[in-house]
C-alpha positions as CSV (number, residue, x, y, z in Angstrom):
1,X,10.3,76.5,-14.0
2,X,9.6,74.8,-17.0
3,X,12.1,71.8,-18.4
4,X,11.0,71.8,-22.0
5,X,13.6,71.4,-24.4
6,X,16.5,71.0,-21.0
7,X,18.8,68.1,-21.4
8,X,18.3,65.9,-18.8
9,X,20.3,62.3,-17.9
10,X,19.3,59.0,-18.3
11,X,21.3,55.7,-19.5
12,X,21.1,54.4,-23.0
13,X,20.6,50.1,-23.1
14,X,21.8,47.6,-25.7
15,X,21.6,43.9,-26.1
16,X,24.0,43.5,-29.6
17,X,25.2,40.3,-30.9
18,X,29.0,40.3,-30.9
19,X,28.9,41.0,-34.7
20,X,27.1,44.2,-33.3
21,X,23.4,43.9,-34.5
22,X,21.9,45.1,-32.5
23,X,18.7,43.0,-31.0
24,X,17.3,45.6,-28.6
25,X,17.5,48.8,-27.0
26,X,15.8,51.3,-25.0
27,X,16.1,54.7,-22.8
28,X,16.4,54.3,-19.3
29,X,15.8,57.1,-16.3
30,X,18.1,55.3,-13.7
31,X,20.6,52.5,-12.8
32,X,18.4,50.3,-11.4
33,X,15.9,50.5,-14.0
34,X,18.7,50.2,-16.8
35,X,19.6,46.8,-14.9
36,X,15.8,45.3,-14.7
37,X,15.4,46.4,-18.5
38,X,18.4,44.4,-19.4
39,X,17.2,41.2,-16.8
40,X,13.6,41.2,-18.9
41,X,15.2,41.5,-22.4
42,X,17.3,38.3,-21.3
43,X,14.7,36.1,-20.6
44,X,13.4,36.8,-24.3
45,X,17.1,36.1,-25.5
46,X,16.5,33.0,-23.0
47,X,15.4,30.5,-25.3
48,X,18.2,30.9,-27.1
49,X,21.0,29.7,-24.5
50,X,21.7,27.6,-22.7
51,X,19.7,26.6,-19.3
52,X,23.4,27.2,-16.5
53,X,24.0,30.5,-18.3
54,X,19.9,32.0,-18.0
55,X,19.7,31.3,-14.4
56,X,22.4,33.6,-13.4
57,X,21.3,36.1,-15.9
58,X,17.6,35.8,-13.8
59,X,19.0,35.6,-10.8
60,X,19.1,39.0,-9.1
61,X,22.1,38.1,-6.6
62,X,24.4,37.4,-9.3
63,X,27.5,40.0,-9.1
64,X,27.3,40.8,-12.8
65,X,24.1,42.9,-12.2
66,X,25.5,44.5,-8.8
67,X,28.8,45.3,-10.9
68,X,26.7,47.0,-13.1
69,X,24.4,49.3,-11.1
70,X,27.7,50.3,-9.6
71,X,29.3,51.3,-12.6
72,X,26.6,52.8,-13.9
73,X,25.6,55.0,-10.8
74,X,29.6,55.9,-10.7
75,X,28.4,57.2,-14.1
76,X,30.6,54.6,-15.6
77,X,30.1,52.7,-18.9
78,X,29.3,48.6,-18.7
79,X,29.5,45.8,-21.2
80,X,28.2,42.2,-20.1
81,X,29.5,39.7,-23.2
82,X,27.4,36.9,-22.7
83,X,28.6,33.6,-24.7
84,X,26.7,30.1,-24.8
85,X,27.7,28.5,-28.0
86,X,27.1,29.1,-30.9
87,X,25.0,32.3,-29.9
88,X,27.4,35.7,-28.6
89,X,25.8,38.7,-27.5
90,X,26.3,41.6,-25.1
91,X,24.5,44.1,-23.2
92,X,25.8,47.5,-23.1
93,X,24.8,50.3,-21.0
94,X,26.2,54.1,-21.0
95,X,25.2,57.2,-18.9
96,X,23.8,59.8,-21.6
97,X,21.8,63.3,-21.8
98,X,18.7,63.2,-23.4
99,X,18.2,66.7,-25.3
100,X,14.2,66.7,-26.1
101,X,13.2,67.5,-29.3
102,X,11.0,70.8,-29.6
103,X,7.8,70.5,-30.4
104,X,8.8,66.5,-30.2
105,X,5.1,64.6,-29.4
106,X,6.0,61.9,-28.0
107,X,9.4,62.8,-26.8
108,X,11.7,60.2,-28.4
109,X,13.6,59.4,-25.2
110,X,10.9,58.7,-22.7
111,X,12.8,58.2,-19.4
112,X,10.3,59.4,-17.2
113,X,8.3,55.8,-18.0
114,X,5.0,55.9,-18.9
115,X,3.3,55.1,-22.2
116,X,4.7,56.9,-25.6
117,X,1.6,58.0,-26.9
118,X,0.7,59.2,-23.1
């Protein structure tokens, strides 16, 4: 049976500076990956906080990033404001359906992974 054009779930990422521009985003197919998404963003965002406030967002014990697979495989919303002065930013990240558009090549939601142009 044939999936074309079947909505199908995933989680739609944010990093957004409080303001809300938004700095990044991407599809994701799962919880998990929605999290490791968000921790490899950071560590671009990295050089521009401060040192206490990167380790935790690198380090893969901290609660916030347990809290947040939890919400999200609840199929809850979560928000992580991040502050280290004088930068604000958050990361935002919401269960969604991807509806594919027909004839669509590449898909413009690719949460199956792989390359775009694949």
């Amino acid at each position: 049976m044939s999936t074309v054009g079947k909505p199908h779930p995933g989680f739609w990422c944010e990093w957004r500076h409080i303001d809300g521009e938004r700095i990044r985003s991407a599809s994701q197919p799962s919880p998990e990956s929605a999290v490791r998404w968000a921790r490899l963003t950071v560590r671009i965002l990295a050089s521009a906080v401060g040192p206490y406030l990167v380790d935790r967002l690198v380090d893969r014990s901290d609660p916030w990033w347990e809290d947040a697979v939890s919400a999200l495989e609840r199929g809850a919303e979560f928000t992580l404001p991040l502050v280290a002065e004088p930068f604000s930013f958050a990361w935002h990240a919401r269960p969604v359906l991807f509806v594919p558009v027909a004839g669509g090549k590449p898909l413009p939601h690719r949460t199956t992974g792989g390359m775009p142009w694949g």
